[in-house]
C-alpha positions in Angstrom: 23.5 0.6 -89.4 19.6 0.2 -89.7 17.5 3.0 -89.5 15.7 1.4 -85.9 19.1 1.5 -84.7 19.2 4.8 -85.1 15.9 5.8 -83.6 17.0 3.8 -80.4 19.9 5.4 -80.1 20.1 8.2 -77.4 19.9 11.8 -78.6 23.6 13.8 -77.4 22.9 15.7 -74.2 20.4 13.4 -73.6 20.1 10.9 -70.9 17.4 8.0 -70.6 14.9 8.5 -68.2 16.1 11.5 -66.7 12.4 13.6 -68.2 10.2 11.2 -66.6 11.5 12.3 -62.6 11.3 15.9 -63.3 7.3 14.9 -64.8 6.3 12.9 -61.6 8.3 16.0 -59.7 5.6 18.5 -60.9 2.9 17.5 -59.1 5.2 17.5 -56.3 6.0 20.7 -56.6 2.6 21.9 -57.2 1.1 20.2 -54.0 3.6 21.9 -52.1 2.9 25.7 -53.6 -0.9 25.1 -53.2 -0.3 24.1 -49.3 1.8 27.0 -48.7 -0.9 29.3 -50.5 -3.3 27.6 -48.5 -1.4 27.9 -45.5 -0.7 31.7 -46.7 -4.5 31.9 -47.0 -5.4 30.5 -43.5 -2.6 33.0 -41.9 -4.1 36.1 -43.5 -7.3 35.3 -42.6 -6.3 34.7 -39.1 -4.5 37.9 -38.9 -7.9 39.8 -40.1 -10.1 38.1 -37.6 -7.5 39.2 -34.8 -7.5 43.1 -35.8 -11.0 42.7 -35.8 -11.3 41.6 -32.3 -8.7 44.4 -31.4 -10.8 46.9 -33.3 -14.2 45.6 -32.1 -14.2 47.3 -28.7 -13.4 51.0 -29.9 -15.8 50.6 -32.4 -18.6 49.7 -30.3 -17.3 52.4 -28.0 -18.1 54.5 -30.9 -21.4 53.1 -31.5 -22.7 53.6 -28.2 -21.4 56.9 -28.3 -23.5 58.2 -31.2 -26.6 56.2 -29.9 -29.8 58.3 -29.3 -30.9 58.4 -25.8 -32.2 55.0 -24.7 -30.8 53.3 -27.9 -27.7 52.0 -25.6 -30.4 49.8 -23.5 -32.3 48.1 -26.7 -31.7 44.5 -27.5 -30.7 43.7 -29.6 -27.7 46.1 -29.6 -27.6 48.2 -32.6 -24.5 47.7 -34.5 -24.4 50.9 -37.2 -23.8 54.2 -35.6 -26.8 56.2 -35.2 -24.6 59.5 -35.5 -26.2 61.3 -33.0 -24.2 64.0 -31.3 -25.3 65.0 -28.4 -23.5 62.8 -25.9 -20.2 63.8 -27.9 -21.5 67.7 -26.7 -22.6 66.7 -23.4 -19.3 64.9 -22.8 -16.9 67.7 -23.9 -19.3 70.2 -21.6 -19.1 67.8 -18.7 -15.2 68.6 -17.9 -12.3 70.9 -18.5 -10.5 68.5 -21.3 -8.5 71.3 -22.9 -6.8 71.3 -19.3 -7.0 67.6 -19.2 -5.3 67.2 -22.5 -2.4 69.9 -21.4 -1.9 67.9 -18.3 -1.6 64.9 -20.0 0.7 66.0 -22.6 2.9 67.8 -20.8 3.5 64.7 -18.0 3.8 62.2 -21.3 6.3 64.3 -22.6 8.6 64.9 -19.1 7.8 61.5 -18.4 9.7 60.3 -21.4 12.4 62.5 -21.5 13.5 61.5 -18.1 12.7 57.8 -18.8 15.2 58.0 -22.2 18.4 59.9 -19.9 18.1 57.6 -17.1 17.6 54.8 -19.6 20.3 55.7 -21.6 22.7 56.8 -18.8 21.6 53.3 -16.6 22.3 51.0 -19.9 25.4 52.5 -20.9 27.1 51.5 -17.5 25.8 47.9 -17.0 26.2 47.3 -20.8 30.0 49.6 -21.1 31.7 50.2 -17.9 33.7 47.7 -15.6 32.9 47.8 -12.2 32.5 45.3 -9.4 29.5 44.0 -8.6 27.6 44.9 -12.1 26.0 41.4 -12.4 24.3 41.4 -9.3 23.2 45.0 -9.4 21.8 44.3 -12.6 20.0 41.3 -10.9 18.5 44.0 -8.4 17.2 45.8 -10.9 15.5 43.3 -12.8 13.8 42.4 -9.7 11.8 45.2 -9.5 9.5 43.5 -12.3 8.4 41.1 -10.0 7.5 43.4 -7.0 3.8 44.3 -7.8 3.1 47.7 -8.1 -0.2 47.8 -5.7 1.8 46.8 -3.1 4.0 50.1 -2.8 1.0 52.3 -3.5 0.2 53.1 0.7 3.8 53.7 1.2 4.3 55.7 -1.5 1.3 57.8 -0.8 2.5 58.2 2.7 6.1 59.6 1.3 4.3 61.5 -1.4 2.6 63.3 1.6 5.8 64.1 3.5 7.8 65.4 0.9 4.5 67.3 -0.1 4.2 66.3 -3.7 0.4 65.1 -3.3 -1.7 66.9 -5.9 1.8 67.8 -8.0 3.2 67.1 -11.3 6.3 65.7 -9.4 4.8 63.0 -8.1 3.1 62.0 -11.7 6.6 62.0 -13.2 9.5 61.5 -11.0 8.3 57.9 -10.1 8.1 56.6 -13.3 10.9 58.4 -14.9 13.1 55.2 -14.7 12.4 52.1 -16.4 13.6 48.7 -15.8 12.1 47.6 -19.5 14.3 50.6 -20.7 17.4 50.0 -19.2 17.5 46.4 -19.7 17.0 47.0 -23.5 19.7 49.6 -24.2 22.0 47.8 -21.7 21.3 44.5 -24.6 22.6 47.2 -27.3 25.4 48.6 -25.9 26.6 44.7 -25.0 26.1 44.2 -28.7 28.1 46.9 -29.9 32.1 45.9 -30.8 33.9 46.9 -27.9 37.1 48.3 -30.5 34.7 51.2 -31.3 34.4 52.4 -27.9 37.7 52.0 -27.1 39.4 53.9 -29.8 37.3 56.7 -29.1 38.7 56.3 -25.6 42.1 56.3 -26.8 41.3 59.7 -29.2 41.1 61.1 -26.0 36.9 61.2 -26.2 35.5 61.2 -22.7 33.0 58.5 -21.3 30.0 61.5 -21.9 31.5 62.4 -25.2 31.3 58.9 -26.1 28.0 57.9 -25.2 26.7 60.9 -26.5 28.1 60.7 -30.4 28.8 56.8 -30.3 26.2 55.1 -28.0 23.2 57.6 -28.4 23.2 57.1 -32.1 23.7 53.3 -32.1 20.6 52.6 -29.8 18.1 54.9 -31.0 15.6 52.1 -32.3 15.6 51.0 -28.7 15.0 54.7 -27.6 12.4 55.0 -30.0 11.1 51.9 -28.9 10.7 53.0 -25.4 10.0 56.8 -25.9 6.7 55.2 -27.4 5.8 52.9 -24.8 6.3 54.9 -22.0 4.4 57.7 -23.1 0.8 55.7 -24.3 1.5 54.3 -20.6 1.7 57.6 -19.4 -1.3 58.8 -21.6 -3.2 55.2 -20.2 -2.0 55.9 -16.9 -5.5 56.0 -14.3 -5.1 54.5 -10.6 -1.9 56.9 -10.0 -2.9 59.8 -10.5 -6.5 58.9 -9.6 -5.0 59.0 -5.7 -2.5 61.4 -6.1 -4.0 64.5 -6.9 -7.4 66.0 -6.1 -7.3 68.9 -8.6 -8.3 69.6 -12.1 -5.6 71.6 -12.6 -3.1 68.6 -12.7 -5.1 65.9 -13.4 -4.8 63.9 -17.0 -7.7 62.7 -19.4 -8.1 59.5 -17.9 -9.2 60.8 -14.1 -11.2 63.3 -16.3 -13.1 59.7 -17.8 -14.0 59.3 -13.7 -16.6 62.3 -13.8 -18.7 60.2 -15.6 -19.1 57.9 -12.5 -21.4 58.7 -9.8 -23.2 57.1 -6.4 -26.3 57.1 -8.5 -24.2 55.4 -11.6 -22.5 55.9 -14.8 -23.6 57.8 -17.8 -22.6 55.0 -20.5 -23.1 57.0 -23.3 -21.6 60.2 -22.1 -18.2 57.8 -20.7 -18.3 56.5 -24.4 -18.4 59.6 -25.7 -15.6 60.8 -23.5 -13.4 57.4 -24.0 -13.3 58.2 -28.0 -12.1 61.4 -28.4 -9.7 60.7 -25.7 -8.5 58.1 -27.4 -8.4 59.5 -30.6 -5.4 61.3 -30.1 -3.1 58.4 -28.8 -4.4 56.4 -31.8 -2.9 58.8 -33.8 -0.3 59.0 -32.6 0.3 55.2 -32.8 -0.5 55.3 -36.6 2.0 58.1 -37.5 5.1 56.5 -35.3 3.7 52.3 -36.3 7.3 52.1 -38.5 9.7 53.3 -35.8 7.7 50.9 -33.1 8.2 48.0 -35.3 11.3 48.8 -35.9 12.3 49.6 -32.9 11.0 46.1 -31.9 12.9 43.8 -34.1 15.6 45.7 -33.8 15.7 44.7 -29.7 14.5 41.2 -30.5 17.6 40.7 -32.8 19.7 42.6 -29.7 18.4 40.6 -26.7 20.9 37.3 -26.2 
């Protein structure tokens, strides 16, 4: 056999023309990876630009608040904080916020501890229990999200006055110590769960209490953590309800306190900005330190809801 023979021949383990497809897939492959880091590139900067238009507002809120007098009405607006602060002063001297901040704090906190047993309690029997009718009640109940809420404010204030809970905790807390958002969501759990689990604890002799209490109450606490934090930055946000419920200082939250800032003769901008900040401060805060349990709690319920 001639030694060109040999050259032709095919190597073992080798087969013609298989390198030259895997060459012409490189570029390929590279094309691909530099669209989806371009694409990767385009999403992050996306995602900055919309944080920034989140966090715009309460920074400029902050700039206005540290703005000499007269440096809110120059234009161009000033965009660096001038760190002046006197309005901060003037704003904290303007009202009683340490009994604003109690107020508020202590109708947050009842507020979501009611919300999370009637939650709990609500969504454990339409998601659980047997009983006749439990489609359509459930249908009720989801109607209430369409019923705007203006609507029932002269009514309510008119019951509100004859069961004389104008100018009252009670009336900041009963009404929204239910929630349809709540009860729908740990309903979606508890449908979720294997029905076997409940049942054997039935069958151990466990009561229906007993069982939501060591069974259920432990399976949906992403959603309860989802909602404790919801409901109570409502409750912190919460303005036009209490604004005509009470009258007093002595139950009224931080955000009627924001109100004293308004007059006949007009607003104090920079005192209101002042007064919006460290108000705020404290729900940010809150926000920051409970983020991981929210967006938990959040895919957790989107992977739940069918």
């Amino acid at each position: 056999m001639s030694s060109s023979t040999l050259q032709d021949a095919p190597r073992p383990g080798h087969e013609p023309g298989r390198g030259a497809p895997r060459r012409a897939a490189r570029p390929a492959a590279r094309r691909v990876l530099g669209a989806w880091r371009g694409w990767s590139a385009l999403r992050k900067a996306f995602a900055i630009l919309l944080g920034l238009a989140f966090v715009f507002p309460f920074y400029w809120t902050f700039v206005i608040s540290t703005s000499r007098p007269g440096g809110f009405y120059r234009f161009p607006p000033e965009l660096i904080p001038e760190w002046d602060w006197s309005n901060w002063s003037r704003a904290w001297n303007e009202a009683p916020w340490i009994r604003f901040f109690l107020n508020t704090l202590f109708i947050a906190s009842a507020t979501v501890l009611l919300c999370l047993v009637t939650s709990v309690l609500a969504g454990f029997a339409f998601g659980v229990l047997r009983f006749r009718g439990k489609k359509s009640l459930m249908v009720l109940v989801l109607s209430v999200l369409m019923m705007p809420g203006t609507v029932l404010i002269i009514p309510d204030y008119v019951l509100a006055t004859d069961i004389h809970w104008v100018d009252t905790y009670w009336i900041q807390i009963v009404p929204w110590g239910a929630s349809v958002f709540g009860i729908f969501l740990v309903r979606q759990f508890f449908v979720t769960m294997p029905q076997e689990i409940l049942d054997a604890a039935s069958v151990d002799g466990a009561g229906r209490l007993r069982v939501l209490w060591h069974i259920g109450v432990p399976a949906v606490r992403p959603a309860l953590l989802l909602i404790a934090i919801n409901v109570f930055m409502a409750s912190w946000n919460s303005f036009l309800w209490p604004e005509i419920m009470t009258n007093s200082t002595n139950v009224q939250p931080v955000e009627v306190g924001l109100s004293t800032f308004s007059s006949d003769v007009g607003t104090d901008i920079p005192g209101l900005a002042a007064a919006a900040t460290f108000t705020t401060l404290p729900l940010i805060v809150f926000f920051l330190l409970l983020q991981r349990h929210f967006i938990r709690g959040a895919l957790s319920a989107a992977g739940s809801v069918k």
